[in-house]
LOFIGU-645236 format. One line per field, with one value per residue (C-alpha): residue in three letters; x negated, y negated, z. Coordinates in steps of 0.2 Angstrom, whole numbers, plus 5000, padded with zeros to 4 digits. Layout:
LOFIGU-645236
res: ALA; ... .
c1: X; ... .
c2: Y; ... .
c3: Z; ... .
//
This chain:
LOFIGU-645236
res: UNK; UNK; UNK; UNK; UNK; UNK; UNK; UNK; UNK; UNK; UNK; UNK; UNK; UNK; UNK; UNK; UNK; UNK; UNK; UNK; UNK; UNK; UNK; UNK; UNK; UNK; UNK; UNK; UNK; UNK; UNK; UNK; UNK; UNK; UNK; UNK; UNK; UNK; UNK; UNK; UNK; UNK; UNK; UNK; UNK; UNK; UNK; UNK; UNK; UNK; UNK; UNK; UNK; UNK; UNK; UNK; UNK; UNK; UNK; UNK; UNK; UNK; UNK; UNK; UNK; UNK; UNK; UNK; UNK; UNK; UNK; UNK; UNK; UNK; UNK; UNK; UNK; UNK; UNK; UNK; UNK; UNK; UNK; UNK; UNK; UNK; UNK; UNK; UNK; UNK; UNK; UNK; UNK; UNK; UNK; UNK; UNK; UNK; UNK; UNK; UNK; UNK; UNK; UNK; UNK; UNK; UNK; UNK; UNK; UNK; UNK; UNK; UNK; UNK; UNK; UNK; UNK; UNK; UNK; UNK; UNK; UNK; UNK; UNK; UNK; UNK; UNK; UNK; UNK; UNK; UNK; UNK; UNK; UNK; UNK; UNK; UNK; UNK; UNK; UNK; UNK; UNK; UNK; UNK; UNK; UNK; UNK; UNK; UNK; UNK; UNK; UNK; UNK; UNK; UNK; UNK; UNK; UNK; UNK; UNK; UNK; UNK; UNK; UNK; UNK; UNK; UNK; UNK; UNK; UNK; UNK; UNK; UNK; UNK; UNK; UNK; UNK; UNK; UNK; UNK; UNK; UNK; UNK; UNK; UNK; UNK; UNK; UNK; UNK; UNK; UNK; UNK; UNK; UNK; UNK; UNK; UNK; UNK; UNK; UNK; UNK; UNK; UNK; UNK; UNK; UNK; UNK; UNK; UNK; UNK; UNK; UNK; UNK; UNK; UNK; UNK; UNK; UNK; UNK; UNK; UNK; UNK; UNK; UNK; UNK; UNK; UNK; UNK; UNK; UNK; UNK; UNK; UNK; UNK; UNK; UNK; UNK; UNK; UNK; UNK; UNK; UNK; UNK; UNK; UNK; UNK; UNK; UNK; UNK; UNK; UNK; UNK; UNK; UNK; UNK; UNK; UNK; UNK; UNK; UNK; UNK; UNK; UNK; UNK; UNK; UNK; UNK; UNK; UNK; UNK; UNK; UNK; UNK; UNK; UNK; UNK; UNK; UNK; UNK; UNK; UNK; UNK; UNK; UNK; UNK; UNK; UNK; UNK; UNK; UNK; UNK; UNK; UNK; UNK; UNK; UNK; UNK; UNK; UNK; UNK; UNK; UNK; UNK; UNK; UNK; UNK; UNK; UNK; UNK; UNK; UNK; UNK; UNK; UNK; UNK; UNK; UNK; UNK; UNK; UNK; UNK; UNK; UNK; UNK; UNK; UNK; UNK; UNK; UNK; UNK; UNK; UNK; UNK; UNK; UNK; UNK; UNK; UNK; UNK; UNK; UNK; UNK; UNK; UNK; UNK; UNK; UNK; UNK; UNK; UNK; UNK; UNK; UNK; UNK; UNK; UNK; UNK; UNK; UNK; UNK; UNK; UNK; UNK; UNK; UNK; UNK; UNK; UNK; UNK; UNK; UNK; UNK; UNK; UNK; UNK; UNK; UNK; UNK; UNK; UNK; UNK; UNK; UNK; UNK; UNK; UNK; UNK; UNK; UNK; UNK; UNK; UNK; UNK; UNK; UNK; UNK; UNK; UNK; UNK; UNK; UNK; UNK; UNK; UNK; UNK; UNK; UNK; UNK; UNK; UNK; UNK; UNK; UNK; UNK; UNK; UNK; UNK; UNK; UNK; UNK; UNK; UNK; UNK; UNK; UNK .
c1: 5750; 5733; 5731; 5717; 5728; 5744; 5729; 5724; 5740; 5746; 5731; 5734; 5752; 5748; 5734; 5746; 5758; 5744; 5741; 5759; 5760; 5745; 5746; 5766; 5769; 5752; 5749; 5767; 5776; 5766; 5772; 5772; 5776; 5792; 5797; 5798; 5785; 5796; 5788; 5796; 5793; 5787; 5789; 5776; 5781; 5773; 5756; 5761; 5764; 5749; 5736; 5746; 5744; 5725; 5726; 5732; 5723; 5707; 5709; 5715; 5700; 5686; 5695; 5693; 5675; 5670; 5680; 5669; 5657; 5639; 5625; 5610; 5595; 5582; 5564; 5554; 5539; 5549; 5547; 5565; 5568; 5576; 5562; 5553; 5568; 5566; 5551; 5554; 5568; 5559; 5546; 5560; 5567; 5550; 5549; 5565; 5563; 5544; 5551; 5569; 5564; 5559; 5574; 5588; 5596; 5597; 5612; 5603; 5588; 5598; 5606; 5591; 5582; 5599; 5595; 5577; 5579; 5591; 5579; 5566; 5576; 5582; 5563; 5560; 5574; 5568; 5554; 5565; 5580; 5574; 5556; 5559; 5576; 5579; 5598; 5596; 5610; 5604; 5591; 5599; 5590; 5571; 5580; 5584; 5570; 5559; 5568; 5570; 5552; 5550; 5563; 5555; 5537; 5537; 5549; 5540; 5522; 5522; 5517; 5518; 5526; 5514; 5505; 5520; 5524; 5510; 5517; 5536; 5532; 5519; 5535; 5549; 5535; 5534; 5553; 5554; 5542; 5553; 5567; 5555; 5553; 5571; 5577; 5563; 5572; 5588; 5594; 5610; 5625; 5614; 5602; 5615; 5624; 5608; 5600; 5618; 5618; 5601; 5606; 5622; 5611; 5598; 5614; 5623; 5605; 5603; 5621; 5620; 5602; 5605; 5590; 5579; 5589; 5604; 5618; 5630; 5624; 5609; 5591; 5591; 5578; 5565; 5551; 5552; 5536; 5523; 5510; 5492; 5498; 5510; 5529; 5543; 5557; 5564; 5553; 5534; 5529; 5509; 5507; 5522; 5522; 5530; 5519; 5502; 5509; 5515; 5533; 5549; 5556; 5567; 5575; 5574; 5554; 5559; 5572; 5559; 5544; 5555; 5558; 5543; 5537; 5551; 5546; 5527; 5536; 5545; 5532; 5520; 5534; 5534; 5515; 5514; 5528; 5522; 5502; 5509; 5521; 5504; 5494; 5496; 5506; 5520; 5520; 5524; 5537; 5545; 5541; 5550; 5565; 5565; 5564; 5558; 5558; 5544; 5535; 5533; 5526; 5515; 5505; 5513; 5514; 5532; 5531; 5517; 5528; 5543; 5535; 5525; 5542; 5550; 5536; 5533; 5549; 5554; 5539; 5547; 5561; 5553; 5544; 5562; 5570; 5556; 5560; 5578; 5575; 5562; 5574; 5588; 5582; 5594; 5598; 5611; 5617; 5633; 5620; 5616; 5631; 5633; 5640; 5623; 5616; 5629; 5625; 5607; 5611; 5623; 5610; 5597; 5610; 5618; 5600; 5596; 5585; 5566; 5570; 5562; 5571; 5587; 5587; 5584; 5596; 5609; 5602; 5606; 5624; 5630; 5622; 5620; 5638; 5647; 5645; 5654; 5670; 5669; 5684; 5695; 5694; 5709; 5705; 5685; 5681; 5694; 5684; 5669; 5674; 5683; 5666; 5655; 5666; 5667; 5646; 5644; 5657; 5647; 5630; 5632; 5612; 5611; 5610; 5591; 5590; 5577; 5559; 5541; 5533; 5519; 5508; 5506; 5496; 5499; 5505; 5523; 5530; 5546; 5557; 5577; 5590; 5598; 5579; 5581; 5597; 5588; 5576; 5563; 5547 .
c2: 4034; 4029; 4030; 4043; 4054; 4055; 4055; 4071; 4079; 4078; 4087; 4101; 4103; 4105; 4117; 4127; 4126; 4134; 4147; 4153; 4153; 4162; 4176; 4175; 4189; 4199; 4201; 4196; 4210; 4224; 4242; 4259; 4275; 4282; 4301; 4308; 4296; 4283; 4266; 4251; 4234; 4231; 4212; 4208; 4188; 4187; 4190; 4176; 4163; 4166; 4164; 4148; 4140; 4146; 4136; 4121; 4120; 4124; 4111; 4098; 4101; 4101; 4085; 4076; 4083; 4076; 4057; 4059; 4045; 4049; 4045; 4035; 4046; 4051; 4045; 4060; 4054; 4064; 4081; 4086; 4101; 4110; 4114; 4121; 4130; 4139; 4141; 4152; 4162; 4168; 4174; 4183; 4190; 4196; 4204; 4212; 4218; 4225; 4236; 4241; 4258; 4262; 4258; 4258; 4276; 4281; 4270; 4254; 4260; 4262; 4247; 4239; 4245; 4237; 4221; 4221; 4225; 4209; 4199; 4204; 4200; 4184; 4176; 4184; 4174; 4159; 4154; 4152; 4143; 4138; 4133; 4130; 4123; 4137; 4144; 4164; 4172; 4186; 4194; 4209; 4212; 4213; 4224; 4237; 4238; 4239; 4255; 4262; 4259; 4269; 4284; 4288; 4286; 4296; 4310; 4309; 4309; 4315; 4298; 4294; 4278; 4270; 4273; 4266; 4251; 4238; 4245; 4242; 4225; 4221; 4228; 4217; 4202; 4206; 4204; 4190; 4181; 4187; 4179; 4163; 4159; 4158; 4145; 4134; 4121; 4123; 4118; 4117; 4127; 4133; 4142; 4151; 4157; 4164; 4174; 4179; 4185; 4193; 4204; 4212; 4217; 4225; 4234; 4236; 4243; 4256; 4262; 4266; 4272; 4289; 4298; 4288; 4280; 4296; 4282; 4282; 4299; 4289; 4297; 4310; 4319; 4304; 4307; 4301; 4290; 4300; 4294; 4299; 4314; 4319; 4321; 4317; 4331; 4343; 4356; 4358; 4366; 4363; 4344; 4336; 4322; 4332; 4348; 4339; 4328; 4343; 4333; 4338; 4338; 4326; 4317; 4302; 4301; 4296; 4284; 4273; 4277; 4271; 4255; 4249; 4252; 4238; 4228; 4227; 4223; 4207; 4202; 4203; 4192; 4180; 4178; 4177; 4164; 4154; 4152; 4150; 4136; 4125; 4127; 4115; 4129; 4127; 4109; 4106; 4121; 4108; 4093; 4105; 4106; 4087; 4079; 4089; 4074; 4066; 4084; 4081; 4063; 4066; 4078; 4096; 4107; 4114; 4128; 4137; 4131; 4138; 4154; 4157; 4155; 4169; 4181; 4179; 4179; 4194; 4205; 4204; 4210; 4222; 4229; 4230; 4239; 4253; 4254; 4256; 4270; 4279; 4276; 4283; 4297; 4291; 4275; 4273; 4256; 4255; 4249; 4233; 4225; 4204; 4205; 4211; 4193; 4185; 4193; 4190; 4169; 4167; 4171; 4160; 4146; 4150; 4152; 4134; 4132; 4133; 4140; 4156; 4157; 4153; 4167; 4180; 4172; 4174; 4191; 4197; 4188; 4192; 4211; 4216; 4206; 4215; 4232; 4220; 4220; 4238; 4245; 4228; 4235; 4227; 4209; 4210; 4203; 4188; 4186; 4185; 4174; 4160; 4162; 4158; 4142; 4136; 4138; 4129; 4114; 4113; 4117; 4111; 4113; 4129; 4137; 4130; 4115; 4105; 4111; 4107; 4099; 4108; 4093; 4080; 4065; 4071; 4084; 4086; 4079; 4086; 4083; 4084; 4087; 4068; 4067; 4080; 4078; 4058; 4070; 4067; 4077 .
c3: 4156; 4149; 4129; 4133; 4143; 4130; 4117; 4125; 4133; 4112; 4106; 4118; 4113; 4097; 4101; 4111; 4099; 4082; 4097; 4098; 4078; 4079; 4091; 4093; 4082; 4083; 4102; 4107; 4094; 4094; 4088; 4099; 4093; 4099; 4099; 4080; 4074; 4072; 4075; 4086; 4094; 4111; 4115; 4126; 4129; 4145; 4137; 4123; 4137; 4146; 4129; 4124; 4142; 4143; 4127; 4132; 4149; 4138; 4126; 4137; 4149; 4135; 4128; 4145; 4148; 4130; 4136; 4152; 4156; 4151; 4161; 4155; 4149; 4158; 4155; 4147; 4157; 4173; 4174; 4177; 4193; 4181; 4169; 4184; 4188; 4170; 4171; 4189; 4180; 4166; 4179; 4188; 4173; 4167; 4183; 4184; 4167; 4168; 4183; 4176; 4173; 4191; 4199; 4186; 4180; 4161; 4158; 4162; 4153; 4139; 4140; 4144; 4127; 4118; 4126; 4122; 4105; 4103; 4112; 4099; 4085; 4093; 4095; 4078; 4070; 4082; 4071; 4056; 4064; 4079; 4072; 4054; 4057; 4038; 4040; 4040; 4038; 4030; 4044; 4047; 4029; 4036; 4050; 4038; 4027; 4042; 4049; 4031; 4029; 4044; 4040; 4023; 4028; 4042; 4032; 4013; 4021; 4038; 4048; 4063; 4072; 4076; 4057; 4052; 4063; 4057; 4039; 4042; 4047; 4031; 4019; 4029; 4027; 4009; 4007; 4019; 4005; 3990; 3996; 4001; 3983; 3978; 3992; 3992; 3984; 3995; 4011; 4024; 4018; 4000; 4009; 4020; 4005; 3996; 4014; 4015; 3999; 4001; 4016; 4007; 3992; 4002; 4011; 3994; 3988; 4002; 4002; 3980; 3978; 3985; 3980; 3989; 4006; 4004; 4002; 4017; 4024; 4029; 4034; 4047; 4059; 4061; 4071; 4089; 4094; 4107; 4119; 4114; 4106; 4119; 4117; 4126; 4125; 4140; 4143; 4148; 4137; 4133; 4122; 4130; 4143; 4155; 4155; 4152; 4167; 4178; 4181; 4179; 4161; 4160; 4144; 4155; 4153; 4135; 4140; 4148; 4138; 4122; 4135; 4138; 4118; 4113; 4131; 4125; 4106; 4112; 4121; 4108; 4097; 4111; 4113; 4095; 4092; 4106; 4100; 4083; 4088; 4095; 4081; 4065; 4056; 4071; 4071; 4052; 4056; 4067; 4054; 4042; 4052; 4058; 4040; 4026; 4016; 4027; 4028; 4012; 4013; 4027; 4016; 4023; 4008; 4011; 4000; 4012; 4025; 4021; 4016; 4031; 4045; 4031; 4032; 4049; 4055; 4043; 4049; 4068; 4062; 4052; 4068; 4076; 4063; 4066; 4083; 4080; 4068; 4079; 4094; 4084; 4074; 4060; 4050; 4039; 4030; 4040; 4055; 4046; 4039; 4040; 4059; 4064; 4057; 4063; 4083; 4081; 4075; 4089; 4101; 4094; 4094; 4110; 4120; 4113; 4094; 4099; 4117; 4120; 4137; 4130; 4115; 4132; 4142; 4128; 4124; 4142; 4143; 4125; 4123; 4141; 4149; 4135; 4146; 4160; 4150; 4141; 4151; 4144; 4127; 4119; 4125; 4123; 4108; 4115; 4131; 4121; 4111; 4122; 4131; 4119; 4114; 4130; 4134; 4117; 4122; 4141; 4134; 4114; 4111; 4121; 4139; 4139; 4129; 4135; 4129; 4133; 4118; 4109; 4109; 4125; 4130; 4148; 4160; 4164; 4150; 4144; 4129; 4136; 4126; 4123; 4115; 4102; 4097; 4091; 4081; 4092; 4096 .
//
């Protein structure tokens, strides 16, 4: 047998075997309540078995595709199919998404307005991670103060949401540049400390200063947002969409009108991210996150850098958090805990850093496939996750990542990924 193979077969043995010490006793031994209240065990050792062999195949399989032999790179002068192939599906999805309200039913709507939100919140955080190349771990942070900014406008001075979008986004900008100033000087592991840090004060911060937020009861009764005046509620009554409409009331009208507000939001973060990414303030984003030591040499002043990808990216987030309250009609701090940072990271890094695409992809597979498995309720979270390790050991830089560059000598240029894992572009 070739070293390789024992190599491997020896690795996966012992992955097998930290599976069994690991879930042995808390999948294979789990407790059911018998008549009187009285607690027992209920071996399940068929269950045990087939974690541990989905372990061992698993490892064993990513240890023989990373011992595969690579193929030479391709010359970035080529423009691959496959960039022409994303640049059909994000036609199609655009497509699909623009005309989701017409032919899905309120549960997709719904579901479609999650996914959305997360997209948002992805490209948002794109320019900081993806862009910027500045560990946020702390986002979630600029998502609440937008929708607290929202909540106590609208109920302290009777504004409207659109009064108070442009407003939630200048407050979450603010913030983005408060915490700016601190991490200038910090990089890699640092910085995700401090922005982690940053996002359980602001939590912390809401949840204690009950006369202003109302601590864990949260904010109640927000304002919904109208269209030219008209609301959306289930009557026809005389200043509603669907009496000035002459339609029937429906609570599905809302549904779809609170759709396309968050479609036209991530869009507008797209289009904004994009031009952004082309002009000298984008290319010494991506100079920043390259080599900040040579930013530095070439003349970039880093501290305007690094502040801008904060703000910028903060205010998107700050627009989000608006929507969620509006959409909501309540915000409390339990909606913006760490895990929330954590979802929106994972699908910067699993679309691909940079990748507008890739953030939607991921948006769509980790918000809208977790529907897929919603009646698996004890082994979802374990789906999810052996998912996300396997697309991250097939696809280490992301499900799109290849990008085109934001400044070329000629057309159909591409950089691959074997090109910027070099550092270059």
């Amino acid at each position: 047998m070739p070293g390789t193979m024992r190599d491997a077969l020896k690795d996966a043995a012992i992955s097998a075997l930290i599976a069994f010490g690991l879930f042995g006793a808390m999948v294979g031994l789990p407790t059911v309540t018998g008549p009187g209240g009285k607690l027992s065990l209920d071996p399940q050792p068929l269950t045990v078995a087939i974690i541990v062999a989905v372990v061992f195949v698993g490892r064993l399989g990513m240890l023989l595709w990373q011992g595969r032999p690579k193929a030479p790179p391709k010359p970035i002068s080529a423009a691959p199919s496959r960039f022409q192939f994303a640049r059909i599906a994000g036609v199609v999805l655009l497509a699909v998404a623009a005309t989701l309200p017409i032919y899905g039913g309120r549960y997709m709507i719904d579901n479609g307005v999650l996914v959305m939100t997360y997209v948002m919140l992805g490209w948002g955080l794109n320019i900081v991670v993806g862009l910027a190349g500045l560990l946020d771990l702390g986002y979630v942070a600029f998502y609440a103060v937008g929708a607290y900014s929202y909540a106590l406008l609208s109920q302290d001075f009777g504004w409207g949401f659109w009064t108070c979008l442009p407003l939630a986004g200048i407050l979450a900008a603010f913030w983005g540049i408060l915490l700016g100033f601190p991490v200038l000087r910090l990089r890699g592991d640092y910085l995700a400390i401090v922005t982690l840090a940053f996002g359980e004060i602001i939590r912390i911060v809401l949840l204690n200063w009950t006369s202003l937020t109302g601590g864990p009861n949260g904010i109640s009764g927000i304002p919904r947002p109208t269209l030219f005046g008209l609301k959306f509620t289930n009557t026809d009554d005389p200043g509603t969409f669907a009496g000035f409409f002459g339609l029937e009331p429906s609570l599905t009208h809302r549904a779809a009108f609170l759709y396309y507000v968050i479609f036209a939001l991530a869009l507008l973060t797209n289009w904004v991210s994009t031009r952004l990414r082309r002009l000298p303030l984008g290319r010494a984003w991506e100079a920043l996150r390259e080599d900040e030591i040579a930013c530095r040499a070439l003349g970039i002043n880093v501290t305007v850098t690094k502040l801008t990808a904060f703000a910028i990216g903060a205010a998107f987030g700050g627009f989000a958090g608006a929507f969620f309250a509006t959409r909501q009609a309540f915000v409390s701090p339990e909606s913006f805990t760490f895990i929330e940072s954590a979802i929106v990271l994972a699908v910067v890094v699993l679309g691909g850093l940079g990748s507008q695409l890739g953030v939607a992809l991921a948006a769509l597979v980790m918000i809208g496939g977790g529907e897929v498995f919603r009646d698996f309720n004890e082994y979802r979270m374990l789906i999810f996750g052996v998912a996300l390790v396997v697309v991250m050991v097939v696809r280490p830089r992301g499900l799109v990542s290849g990008r085109t560059p934001s400044v070329t000598l000629g057309k159909g240029v591409h950089i691959g990924a074997d090109m910027m894992s070099q550092g270059h572009g």
